[in-house]
C-alpha positions in Angstrom: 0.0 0.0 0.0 1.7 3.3 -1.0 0.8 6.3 1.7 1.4 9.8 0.8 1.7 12.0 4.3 0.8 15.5 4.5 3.8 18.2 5.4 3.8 21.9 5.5 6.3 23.7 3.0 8.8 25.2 5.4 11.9 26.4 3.3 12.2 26.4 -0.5 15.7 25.6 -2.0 15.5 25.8 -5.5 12.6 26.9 -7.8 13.9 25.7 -11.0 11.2 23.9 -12.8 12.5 20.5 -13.0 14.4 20.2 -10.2 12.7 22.1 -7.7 13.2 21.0 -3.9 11.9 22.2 -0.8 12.3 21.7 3.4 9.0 20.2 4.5 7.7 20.1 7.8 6.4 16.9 9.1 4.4 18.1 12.5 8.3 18.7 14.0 10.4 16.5 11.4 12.1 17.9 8.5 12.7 16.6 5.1 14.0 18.2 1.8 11.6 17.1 -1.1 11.0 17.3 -4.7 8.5 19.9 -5.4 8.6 20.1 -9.4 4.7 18.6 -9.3 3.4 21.7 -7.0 5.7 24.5 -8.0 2.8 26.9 -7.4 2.9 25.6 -3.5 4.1 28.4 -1.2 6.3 28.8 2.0 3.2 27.9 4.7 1.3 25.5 2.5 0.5 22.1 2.5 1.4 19.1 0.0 1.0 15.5 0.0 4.2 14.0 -0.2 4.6 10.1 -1.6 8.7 8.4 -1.8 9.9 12.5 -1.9 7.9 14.0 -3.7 4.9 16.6 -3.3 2.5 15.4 -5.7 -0.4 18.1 -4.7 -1.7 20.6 -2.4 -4.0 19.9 0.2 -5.9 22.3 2.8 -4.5 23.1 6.6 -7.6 21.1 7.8 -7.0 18.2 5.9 -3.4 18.0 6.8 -4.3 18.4 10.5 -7.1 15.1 10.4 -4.5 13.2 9.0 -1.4 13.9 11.5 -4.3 13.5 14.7 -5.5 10.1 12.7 -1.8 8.6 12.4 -0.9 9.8 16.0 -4.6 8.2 17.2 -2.9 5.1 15.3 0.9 5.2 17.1 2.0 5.5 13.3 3.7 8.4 12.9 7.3 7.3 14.3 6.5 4.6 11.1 7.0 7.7 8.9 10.5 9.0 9.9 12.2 9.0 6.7 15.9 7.0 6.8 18.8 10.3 7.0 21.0 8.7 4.4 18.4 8.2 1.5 15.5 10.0 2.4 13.3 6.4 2.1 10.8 5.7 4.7 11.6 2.4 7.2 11.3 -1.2 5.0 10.1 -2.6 8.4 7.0 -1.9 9.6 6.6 -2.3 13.5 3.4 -4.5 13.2 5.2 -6.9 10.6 7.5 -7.6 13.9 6.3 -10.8 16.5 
């Protein structure tokens, strides 16, 4: 199942059109993403973002329901992205005895 996870555009690095990259705010972690899908997305806004990359905007509200739901759900420690290569965790903790 593929999960995109909203985050809050905190920093943009680099507007060019095909490489565009920005920091992203995941309620307290941060994570440089491609942003050449959204390049209309704005410091303050949120995007969905799947393996890196923004792929839309979504509203404030939104954003918000999902971070309570996967906090409700103990999941978001899942979503801490690996330092070296950006990739979420192969291992989920329920796949674990």
């Amino acid at each position: 199942m593929c999960l995109g996870v909203p985050g809050r555009v905190s920093v943009w690095l680099d507007r060019d059109p095909l490489f565009a990259r920005a920091n992203i705010e995941f309620d307290g972690i941060q994570r440089e993403c491609h942003m050449a899908c959204v390049p209309e997305a704005e410091i303050g806004d949120y995007v969905i973002i799947h393996a890196g990359v923004a792929v839309c905007l979504v509203n404030q509200a939104e954003a918000r329901r999902v971070f309570d739901e996967l906090n409700r759900m103990n999941l978001l420690a899942e979503l801490e992205m690996d330092e070296s290569t950006g990739a979420a965790p192969i291992e989920s903790k329920r796949d674990k005895p």
